[in-house]
C-alpha positions in Angstrom: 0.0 0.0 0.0 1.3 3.4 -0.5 -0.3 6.8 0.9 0.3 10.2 -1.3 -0.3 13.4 0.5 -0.4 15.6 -3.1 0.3 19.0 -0.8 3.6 18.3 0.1 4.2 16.1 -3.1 5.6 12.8 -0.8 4.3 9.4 -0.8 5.7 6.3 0.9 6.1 2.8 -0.3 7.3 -0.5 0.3 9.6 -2.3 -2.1 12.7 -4.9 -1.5 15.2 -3.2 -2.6 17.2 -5.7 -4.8 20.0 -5.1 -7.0 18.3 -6.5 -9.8 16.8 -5.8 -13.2 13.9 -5.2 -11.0 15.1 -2.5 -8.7 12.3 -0.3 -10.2 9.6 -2.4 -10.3 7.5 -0.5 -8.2 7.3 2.5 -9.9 3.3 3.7 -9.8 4.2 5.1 -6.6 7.2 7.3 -7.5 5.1 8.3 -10.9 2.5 9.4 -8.8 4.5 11.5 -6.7 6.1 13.2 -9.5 2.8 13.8 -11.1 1.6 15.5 -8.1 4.7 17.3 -8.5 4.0 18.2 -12.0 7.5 17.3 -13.0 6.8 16.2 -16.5 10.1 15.9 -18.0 10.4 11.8 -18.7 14.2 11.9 -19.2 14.4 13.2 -15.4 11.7 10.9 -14.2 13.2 7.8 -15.2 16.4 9.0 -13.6 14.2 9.8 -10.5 12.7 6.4 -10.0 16.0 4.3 -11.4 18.0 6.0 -7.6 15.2 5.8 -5.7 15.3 1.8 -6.4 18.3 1.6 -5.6 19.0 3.8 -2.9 15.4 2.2 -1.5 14.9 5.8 0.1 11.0 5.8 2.2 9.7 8.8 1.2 10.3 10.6 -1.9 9.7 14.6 -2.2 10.4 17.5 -5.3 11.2 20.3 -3.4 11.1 24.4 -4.7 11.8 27.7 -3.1 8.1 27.7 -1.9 9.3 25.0 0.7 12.1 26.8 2.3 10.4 28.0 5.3 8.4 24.6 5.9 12.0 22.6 5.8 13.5 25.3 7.9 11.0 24.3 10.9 11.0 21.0 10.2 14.9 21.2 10.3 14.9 23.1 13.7 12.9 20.6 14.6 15.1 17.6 14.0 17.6 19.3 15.5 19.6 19.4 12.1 20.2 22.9 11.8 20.3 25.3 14.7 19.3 29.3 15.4 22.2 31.5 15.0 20.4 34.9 15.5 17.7 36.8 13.6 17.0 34.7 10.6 20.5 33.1 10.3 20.6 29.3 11.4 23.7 27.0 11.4 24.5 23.2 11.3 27.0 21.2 12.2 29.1 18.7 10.6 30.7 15.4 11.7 34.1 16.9 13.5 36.5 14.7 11.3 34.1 15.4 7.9 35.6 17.9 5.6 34.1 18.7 1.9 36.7 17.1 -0.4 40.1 15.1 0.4 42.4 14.2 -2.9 43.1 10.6 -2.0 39.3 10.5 -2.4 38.2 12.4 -5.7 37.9 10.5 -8.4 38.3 11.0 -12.0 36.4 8.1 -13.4 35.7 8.0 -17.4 36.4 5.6 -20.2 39.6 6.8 -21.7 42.8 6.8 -19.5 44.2 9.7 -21.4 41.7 11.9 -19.1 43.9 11.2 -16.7 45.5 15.2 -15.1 48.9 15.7 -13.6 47.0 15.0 -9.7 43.6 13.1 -10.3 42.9 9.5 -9.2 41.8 8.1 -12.5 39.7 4.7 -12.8 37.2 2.9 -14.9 34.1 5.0 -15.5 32.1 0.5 -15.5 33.9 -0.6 -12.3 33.5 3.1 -10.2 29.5 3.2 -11.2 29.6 -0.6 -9.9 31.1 0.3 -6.7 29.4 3.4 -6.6 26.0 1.5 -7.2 26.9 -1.4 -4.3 27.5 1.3 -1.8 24.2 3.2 -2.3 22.6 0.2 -2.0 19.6 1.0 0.2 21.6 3.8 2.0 18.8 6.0 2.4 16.4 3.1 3.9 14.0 5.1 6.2 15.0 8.5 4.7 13.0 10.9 2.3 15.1 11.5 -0.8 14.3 15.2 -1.8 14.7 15.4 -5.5 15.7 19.5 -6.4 15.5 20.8 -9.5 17.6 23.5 -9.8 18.8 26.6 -12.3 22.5 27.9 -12.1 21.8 30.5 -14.4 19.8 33.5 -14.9 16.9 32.0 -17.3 17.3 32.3 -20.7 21.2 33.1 -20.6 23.2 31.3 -23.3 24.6 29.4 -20.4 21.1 27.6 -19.6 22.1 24.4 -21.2 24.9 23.6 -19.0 23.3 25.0 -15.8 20.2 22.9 -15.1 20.3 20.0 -13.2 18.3 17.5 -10.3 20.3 16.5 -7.2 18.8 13.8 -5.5 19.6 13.5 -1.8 18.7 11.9 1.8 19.5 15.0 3.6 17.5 18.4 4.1 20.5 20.6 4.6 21.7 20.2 1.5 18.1 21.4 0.0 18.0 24.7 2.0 21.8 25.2 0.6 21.0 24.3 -3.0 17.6 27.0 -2.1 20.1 29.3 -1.4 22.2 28.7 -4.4 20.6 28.1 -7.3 16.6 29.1 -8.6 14.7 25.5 -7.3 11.7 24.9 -9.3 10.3 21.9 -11.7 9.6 24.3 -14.4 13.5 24.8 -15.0 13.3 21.0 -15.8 10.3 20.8 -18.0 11.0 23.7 -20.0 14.4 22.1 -21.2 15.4 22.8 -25.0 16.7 19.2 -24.7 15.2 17.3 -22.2 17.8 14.8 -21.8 20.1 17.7 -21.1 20.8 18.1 -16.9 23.4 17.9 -15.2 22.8 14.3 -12.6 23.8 14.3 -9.3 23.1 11.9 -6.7 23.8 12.2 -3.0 23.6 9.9 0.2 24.5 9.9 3.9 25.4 7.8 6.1 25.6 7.7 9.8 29.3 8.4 10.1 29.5 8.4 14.6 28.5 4.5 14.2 30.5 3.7 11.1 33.6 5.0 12.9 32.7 3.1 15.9 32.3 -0.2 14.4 35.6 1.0 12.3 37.5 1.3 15.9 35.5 -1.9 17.4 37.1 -3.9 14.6 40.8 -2.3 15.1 40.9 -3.0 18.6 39.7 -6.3 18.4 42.3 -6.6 15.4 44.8 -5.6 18.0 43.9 -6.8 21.3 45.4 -10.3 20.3 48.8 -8.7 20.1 49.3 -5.2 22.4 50.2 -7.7 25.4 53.3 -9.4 23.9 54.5 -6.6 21.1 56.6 -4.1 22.8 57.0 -2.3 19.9 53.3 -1.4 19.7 52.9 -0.7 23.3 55.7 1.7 22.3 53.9 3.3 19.5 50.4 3.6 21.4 52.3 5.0 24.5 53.3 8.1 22.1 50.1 8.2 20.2 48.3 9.0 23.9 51.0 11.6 24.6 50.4 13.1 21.7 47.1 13.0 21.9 47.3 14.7 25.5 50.0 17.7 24.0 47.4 18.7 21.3 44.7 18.8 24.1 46.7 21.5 26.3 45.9 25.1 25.4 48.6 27.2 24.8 50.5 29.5 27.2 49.4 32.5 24.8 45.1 31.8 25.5 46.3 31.2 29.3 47.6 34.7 29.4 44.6 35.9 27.7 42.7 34.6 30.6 44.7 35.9 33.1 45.9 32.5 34.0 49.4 31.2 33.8 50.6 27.2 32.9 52.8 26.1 35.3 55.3 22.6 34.0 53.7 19.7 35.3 57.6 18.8 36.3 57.4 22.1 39.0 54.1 20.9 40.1 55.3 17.1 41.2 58.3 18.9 42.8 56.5 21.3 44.5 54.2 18.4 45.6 57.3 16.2 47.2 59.2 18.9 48.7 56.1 19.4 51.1 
């Protein structure tokens, strides 16, 4: 069964989400979502319903500029953004996340010869197949927001390269792309070539429980081994001091305080010659 509420264009469904020929077999729901939508371009609803069977998102929603102050609340709300004064809000990020790291960006096409002086070239088949395993039902019990989007003034001879749909699981990234671009489905349907938009597709994932498992598996990697390798003992032993260095403030904040940092070394002696 599968309930559409036409005013804010959203409908949930139930599918297994298999990576199969059949991934997008239940596609009456997403058709009717995008029709209450009025997104009529078929080129960008077959993209639409090919990611949301695989990334086997719950809820499905195509958002505009009209939405900004309903995702807003519903953002406060969720504790995903937060007030930072009259109309300003800000969100925060996972502490070790950062937008872009090289060893990571990927120049993937079908000729090697694209290769640059500093990009990490591969396969355009076998980074879509990896690509495709990993967002594998990664939006499970998430709404994918589908935003169609203008990077251009309309009707500038730049039109053609600027219009796109990002799909994505998190409602940040729609309040940005609001804030960026002109969001509407008429910048979609209005294409001279319909098959023309720049694709983008973008999922989350809970990164504090990733990285825990990540660690759970290193230290039980480990634990087999710390008790009888000195040399690791070694190596963790400066790792923690390290670790403690970085965390003391330096004597330049003290002083801004009015406080002064005294060498743990004077402290013990002080302590023993009582």
């Amino acid at each position: 069964m599968s309930t559409l509420l036409s005013r804010w264009r959203t409908a949930t469904f139930r599918q297994a989400w298999r990576l199969t020929d059949e991934r997008t077999k239940s596609v009456v729901d997403v058709d009717a979502i995008l029709q209450a939508a009025q997104l009529k371009n078929e080129h960008v609803r077959e993209y639409v319903k090919y990611w949301a069977g695989i990334t086997g998102a719950d809820n499905i929603e195509v958002v505009s500029a009209d939405d900004d102050t309903r995702l807003i609340s519903e953002a406060l709300a969720a504790g995903e953004i937060l007030p930072g004064g009259e109309g300003l809000y800000y969100s925060r990020s996972y502490y070790k996340d950062t937008a872009r790291s090289e060893e990571r960006t990927i120049v993937a096409t079908s000729n090697p010869a694209d290769k640059g002086v500093y990009n990490n070239w591969y396969p355009a088949a076998e980074m879509k197949e990896k690509l495709t395993g990993l967002m594998t039902g990664a939006s499970a019990g998430k709404t994918m927001y589908v935003i169609p989007y203008l990077m251009s003034p309309p009707g500038s001879p730049l039109e053609k390269y600027a219009a796109g749909v990002q799909l994505t699981d998190n409602r940040s990234v729609v309040l940005h792309m609001n804030r960026m671009a002109r969001v509407h489905v008429d910048f979609i349907n209005n294409l001279g070539d319909p098959a023309s938009f720049v694709r983008a597709v973008h999922v989350t994932a809970i990164l504090r429980t990733w990285a825990r498992a990540r660690r759970g598996q290193a230290v039980l990697r480990d634990r087999g081994r710390r008790a009888d390798d000195p040399a690791l003992r070694l190596v963790l032993r400066r790792q923690r001091a390290a670790r403690q260095d970085r965390a003391r403030p330096a004597p330049g904040s003290l002083r801004r305080l009015g406080l002064t940092q005294v060498p743990l070394r004077a402290v013990h002696a002080a302590r023993h010659h009582r």
